[in-house]
mmCIF file of the N, C-alpha and C atoms, coordinates in Angstrom:
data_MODEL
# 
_entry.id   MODEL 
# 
loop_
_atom_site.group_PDB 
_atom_site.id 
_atom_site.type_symbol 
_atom_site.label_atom_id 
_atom_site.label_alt_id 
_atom_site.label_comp_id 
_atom_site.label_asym_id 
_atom_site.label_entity_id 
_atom_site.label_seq_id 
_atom_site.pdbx_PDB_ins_code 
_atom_site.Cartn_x 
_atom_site.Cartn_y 
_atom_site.Cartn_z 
_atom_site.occupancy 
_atom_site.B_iso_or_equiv 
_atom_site.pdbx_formal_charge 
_atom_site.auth_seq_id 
_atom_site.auth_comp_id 
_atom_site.auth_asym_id 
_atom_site.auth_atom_id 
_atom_site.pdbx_PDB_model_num 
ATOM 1   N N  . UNK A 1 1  ? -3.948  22.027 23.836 1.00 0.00 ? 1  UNK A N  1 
ATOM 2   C CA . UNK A 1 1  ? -5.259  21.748 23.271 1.00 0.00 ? 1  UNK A CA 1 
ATOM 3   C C  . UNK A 1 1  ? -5.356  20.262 22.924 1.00 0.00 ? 1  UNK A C  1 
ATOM 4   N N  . UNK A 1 2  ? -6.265  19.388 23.206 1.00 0.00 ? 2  UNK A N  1 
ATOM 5   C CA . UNK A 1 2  ? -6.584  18.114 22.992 1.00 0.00 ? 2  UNK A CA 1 
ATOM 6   C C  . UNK A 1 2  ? -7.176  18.344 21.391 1.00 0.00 ? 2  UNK A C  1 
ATOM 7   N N  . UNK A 1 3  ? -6.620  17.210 20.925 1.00 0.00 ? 3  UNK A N  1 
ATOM 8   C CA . UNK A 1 3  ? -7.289  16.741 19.788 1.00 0.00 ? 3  UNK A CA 1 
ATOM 9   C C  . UNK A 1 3  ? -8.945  16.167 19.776 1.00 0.00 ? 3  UNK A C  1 
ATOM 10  N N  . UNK A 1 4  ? -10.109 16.575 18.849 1.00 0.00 ? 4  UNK A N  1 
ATOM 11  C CA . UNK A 1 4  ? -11.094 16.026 18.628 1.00 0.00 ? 4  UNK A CA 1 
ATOM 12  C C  . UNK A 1 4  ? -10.837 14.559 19.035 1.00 0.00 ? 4  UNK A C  1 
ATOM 13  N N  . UNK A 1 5  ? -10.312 13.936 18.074 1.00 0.00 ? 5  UNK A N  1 
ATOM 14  C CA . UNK A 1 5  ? -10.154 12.023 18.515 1.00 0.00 ? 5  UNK A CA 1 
ATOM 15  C C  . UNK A 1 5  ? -9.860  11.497 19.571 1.00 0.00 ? 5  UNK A C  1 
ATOM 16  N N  . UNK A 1 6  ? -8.993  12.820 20.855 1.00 0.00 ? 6  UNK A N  1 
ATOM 17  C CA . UNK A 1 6  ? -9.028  11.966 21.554 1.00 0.00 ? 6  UNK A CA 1 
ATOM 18  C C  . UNK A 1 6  ? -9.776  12.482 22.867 1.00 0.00 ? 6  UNK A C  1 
ATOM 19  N N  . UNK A 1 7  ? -11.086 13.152 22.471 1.00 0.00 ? 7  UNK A N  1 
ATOM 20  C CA . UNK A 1 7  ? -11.974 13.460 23.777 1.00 0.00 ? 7  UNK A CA 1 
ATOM 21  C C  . UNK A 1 7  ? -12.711 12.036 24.196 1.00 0.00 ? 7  UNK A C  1 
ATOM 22  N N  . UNK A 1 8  ? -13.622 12.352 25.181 1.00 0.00 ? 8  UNK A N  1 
ATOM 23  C CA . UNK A 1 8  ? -14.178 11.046 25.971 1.00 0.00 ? 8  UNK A CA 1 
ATOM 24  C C  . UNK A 1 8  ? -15.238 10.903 25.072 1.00 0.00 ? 8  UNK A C  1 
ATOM 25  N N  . UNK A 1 9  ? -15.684 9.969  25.200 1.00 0.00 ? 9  UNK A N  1 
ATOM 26  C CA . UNK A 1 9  ? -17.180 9.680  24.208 1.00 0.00 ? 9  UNK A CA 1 
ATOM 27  C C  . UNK A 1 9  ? -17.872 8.535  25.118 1.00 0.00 ? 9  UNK A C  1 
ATOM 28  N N  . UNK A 1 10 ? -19.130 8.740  24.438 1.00 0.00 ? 10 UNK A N  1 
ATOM 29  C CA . UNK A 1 10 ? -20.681 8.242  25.018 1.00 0.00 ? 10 UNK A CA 1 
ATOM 30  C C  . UNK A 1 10 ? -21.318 7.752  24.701 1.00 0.00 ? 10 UNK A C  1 
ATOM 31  N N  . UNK A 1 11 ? -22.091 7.319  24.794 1.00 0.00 ? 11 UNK A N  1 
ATOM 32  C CA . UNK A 1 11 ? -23.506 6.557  23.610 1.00 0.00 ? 11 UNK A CA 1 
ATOM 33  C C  . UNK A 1 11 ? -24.732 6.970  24.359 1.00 0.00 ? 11 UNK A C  1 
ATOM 34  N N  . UNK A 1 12 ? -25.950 7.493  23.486 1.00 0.00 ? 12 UNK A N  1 
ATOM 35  C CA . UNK A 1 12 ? -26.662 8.188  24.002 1.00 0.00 ? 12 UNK A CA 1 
ATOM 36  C C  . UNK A 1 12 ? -27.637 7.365  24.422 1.00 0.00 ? 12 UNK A C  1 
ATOM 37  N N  . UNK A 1 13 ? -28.285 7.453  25.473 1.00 0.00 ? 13 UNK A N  1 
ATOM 38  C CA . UNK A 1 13 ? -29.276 5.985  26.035 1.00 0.00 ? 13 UNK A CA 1 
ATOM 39  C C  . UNK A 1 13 ? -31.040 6.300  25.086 1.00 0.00 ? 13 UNK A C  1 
ATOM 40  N N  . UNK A 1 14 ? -30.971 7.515  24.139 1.00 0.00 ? 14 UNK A N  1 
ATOM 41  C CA . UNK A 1 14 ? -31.805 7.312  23.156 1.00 0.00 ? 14 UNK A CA 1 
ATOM 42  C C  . UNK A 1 14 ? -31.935 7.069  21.962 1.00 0.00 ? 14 UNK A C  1 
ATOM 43  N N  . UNK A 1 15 ? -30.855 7.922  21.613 1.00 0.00 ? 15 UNK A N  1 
ATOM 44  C CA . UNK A 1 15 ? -30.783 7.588  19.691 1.00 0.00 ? 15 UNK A CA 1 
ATOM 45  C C  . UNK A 1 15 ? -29.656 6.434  19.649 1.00 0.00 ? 15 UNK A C  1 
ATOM 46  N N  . UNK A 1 16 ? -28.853 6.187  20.540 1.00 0.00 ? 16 UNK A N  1 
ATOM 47  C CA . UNK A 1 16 ? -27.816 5.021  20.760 1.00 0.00 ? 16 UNK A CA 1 
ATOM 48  C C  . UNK A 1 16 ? -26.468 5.564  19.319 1.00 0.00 ? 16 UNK A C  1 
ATOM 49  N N  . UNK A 1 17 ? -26.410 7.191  19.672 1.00 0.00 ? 17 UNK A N  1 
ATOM 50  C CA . UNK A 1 17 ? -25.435 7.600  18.980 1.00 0.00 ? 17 UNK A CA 1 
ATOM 51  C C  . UNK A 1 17 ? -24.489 7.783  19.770 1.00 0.00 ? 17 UNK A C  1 
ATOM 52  N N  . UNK A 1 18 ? -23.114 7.852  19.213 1.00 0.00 ? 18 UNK A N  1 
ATOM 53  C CA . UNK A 1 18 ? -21.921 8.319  20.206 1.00 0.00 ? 18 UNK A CA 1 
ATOM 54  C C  . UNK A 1 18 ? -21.758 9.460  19.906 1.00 0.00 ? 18 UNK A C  1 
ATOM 55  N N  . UNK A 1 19 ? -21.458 10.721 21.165 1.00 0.00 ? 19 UNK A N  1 
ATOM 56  C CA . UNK A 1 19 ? -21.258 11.915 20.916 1.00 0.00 ? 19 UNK A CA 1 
ATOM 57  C C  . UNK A 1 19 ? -20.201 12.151 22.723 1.00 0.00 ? 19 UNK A C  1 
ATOM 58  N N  . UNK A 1 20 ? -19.534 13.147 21.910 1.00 0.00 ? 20 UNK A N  1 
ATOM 59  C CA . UNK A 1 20 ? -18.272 13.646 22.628 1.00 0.00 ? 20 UNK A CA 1 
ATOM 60  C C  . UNK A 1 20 ? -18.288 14.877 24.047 1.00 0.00 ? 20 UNK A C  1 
ATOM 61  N N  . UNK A 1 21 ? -17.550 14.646 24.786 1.00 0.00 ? 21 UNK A N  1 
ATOM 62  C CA . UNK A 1 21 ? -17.177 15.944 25.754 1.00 0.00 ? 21 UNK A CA 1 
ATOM 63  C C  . UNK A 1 21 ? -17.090 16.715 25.056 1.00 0.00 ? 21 UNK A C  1 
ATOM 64  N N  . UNK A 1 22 ? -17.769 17.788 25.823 1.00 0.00 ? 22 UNK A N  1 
ATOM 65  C CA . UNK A 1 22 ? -17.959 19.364 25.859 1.00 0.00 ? 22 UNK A CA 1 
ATOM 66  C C  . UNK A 1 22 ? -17.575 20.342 26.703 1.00 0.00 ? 22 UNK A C  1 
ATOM 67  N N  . UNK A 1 23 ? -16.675 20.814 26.615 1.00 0.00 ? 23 UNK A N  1 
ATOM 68  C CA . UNK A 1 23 ? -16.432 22.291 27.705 1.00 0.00 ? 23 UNK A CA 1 
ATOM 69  C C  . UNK A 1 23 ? -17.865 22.257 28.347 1.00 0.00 ? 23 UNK A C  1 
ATOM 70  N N  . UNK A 1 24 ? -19.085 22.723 28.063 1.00 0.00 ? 24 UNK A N  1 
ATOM 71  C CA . UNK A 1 24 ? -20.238 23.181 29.353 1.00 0.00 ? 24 UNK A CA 1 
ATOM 72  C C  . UNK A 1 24 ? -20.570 21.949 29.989 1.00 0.00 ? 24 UNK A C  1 
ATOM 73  N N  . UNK A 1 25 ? -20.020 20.820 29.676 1.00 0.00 ? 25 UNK A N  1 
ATOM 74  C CA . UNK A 1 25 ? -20.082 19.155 30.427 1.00 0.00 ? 25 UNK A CA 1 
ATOM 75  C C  . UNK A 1 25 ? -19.163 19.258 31.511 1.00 0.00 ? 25 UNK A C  1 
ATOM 76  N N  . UNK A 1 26 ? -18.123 19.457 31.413 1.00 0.00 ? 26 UNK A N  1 
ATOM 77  C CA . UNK A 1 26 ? -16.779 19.518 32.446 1.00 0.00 ? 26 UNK A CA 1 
ATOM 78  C C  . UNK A 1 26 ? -17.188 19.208 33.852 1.00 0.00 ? 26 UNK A C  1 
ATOM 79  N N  . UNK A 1 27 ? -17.925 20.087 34.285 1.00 0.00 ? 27 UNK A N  1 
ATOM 80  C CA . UNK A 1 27 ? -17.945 19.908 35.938 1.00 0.00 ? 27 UNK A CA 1 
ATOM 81  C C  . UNK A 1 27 ? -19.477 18.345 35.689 1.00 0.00 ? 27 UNK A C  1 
ATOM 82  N N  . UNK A 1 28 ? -20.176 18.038 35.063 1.00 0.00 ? 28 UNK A N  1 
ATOM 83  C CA . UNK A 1 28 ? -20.565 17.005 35.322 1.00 0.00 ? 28 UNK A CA 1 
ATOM 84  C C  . UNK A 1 28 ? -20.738 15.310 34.621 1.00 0.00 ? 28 UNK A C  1 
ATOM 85  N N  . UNK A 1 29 ? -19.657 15.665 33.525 1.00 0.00 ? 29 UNK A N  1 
ATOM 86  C CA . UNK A 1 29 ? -19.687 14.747 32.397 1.00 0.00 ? 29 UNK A CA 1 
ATOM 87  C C  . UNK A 1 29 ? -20.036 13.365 33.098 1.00 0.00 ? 29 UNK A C  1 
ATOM 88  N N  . UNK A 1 30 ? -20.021 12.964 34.060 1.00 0.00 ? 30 UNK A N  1 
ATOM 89  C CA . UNK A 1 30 ? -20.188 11.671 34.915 1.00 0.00 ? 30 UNK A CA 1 
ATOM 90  C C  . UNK A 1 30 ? -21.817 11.583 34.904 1.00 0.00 ? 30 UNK A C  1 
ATOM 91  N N  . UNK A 1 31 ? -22.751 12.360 35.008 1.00 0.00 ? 31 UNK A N  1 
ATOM 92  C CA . UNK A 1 31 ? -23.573 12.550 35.068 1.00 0.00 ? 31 UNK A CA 1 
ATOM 93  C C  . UNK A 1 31 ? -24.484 12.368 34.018 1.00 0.00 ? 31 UNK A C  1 
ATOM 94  N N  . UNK A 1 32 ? -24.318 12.962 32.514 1.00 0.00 ? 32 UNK A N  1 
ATOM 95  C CA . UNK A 1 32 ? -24.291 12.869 31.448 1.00 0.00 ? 32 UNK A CA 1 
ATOM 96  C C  . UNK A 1 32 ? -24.745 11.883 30.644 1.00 0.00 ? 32 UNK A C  1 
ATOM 97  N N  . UNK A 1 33 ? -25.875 11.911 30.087 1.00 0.00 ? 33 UNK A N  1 
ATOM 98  C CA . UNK A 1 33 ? -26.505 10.517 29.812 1.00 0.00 ? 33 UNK A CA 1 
ATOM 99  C C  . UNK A 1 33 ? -27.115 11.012 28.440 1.00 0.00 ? 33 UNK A C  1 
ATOM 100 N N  . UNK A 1 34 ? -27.520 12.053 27.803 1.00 0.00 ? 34 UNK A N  1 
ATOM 101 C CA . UNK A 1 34 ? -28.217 12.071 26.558 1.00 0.00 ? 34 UNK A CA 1 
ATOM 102 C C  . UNK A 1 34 ? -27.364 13.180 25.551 1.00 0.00 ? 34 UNK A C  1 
ATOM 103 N N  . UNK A 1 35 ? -27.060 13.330 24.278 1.00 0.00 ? 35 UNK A N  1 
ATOM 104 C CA . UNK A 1 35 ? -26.762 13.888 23.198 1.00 0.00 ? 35 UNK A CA 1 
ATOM 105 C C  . UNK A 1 35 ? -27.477 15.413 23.460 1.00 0.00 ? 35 UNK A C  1 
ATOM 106 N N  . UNK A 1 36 ? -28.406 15.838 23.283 1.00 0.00 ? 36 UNK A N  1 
ATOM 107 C CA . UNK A 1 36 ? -29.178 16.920 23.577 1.00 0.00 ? 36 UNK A CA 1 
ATOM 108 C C  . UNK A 1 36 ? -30.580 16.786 24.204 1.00 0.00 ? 36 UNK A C  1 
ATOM 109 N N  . UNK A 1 37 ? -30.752 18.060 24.254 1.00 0.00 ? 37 UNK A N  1 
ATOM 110 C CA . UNK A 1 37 ? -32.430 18.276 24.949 1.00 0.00 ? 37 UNK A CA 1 
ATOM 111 C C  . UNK A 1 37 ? -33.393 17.308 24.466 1.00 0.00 ? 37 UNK A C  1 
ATOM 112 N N  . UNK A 1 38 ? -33.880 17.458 23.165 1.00 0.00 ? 38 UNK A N  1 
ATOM 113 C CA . UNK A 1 38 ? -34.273 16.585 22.667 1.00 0.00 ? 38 UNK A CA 1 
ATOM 114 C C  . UNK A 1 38 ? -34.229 14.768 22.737 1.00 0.00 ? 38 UNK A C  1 
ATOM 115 N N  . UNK A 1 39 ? -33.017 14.498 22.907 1.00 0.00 ? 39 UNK A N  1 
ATOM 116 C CA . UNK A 1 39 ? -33.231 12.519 23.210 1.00 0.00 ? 39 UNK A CA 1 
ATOM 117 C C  . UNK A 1 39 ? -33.465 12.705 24.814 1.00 0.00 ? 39 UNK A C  1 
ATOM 118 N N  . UNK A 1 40 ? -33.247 13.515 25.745 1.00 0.00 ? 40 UNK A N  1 
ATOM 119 C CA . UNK A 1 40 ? -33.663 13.655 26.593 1.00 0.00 ? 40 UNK A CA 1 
ATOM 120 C C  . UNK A 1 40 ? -35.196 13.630 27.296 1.00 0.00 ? 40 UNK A C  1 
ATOM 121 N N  . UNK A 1 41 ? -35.622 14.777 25.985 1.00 0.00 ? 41 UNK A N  1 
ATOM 122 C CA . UNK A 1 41 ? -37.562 14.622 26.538 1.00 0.00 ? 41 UNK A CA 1 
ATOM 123 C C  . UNK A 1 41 ? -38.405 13.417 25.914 1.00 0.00 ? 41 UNK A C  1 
ATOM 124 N N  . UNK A 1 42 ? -37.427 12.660 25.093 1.00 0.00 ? 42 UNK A N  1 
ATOM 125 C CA . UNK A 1 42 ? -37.851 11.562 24.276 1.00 0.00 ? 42 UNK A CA 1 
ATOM 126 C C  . UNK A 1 42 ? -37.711 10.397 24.971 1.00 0.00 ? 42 UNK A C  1 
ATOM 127 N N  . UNK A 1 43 ? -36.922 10.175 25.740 1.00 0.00 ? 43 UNK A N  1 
ATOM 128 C CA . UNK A 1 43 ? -36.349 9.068  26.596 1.00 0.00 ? 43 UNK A CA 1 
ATOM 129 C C  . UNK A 1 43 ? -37.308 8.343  27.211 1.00 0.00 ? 43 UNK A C  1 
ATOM 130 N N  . UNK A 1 44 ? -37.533 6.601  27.226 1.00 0.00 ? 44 UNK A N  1 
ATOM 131 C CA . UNK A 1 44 ? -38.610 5.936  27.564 1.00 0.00 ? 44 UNK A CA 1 
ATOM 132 C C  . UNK A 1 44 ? -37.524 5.114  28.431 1.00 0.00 ? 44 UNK A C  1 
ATOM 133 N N  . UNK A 1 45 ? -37.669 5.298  29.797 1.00 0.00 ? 45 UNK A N  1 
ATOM 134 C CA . UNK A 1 45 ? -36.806 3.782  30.761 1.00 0.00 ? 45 UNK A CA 1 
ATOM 135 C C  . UNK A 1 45 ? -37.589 2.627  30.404 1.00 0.00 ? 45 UNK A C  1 
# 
């Protein structure tokens, strides 16, 4: 089992928070660009 501290981390391209890998991320964490649903439907390019 990996420790919390040492999963991958992110910064969210809306709230510009850092938040961590997730088991239901796994197959696309590369992909992965927002914290939840929400900074997602909020998101202004």
């Amino acid at each position: 089992m990996v420790k919390k501290s040492e999963l991958d981390e992110k910064i969210c391209l809306t709230c510009k928070r850092p938040f961590s890998w997730r088991k239901k991320w796994a197959r696309d964490w590369e992909s992965v660009k927002f914290c939840s649903k929400r900074c997602r439907g909020e998101f202004k390019p």
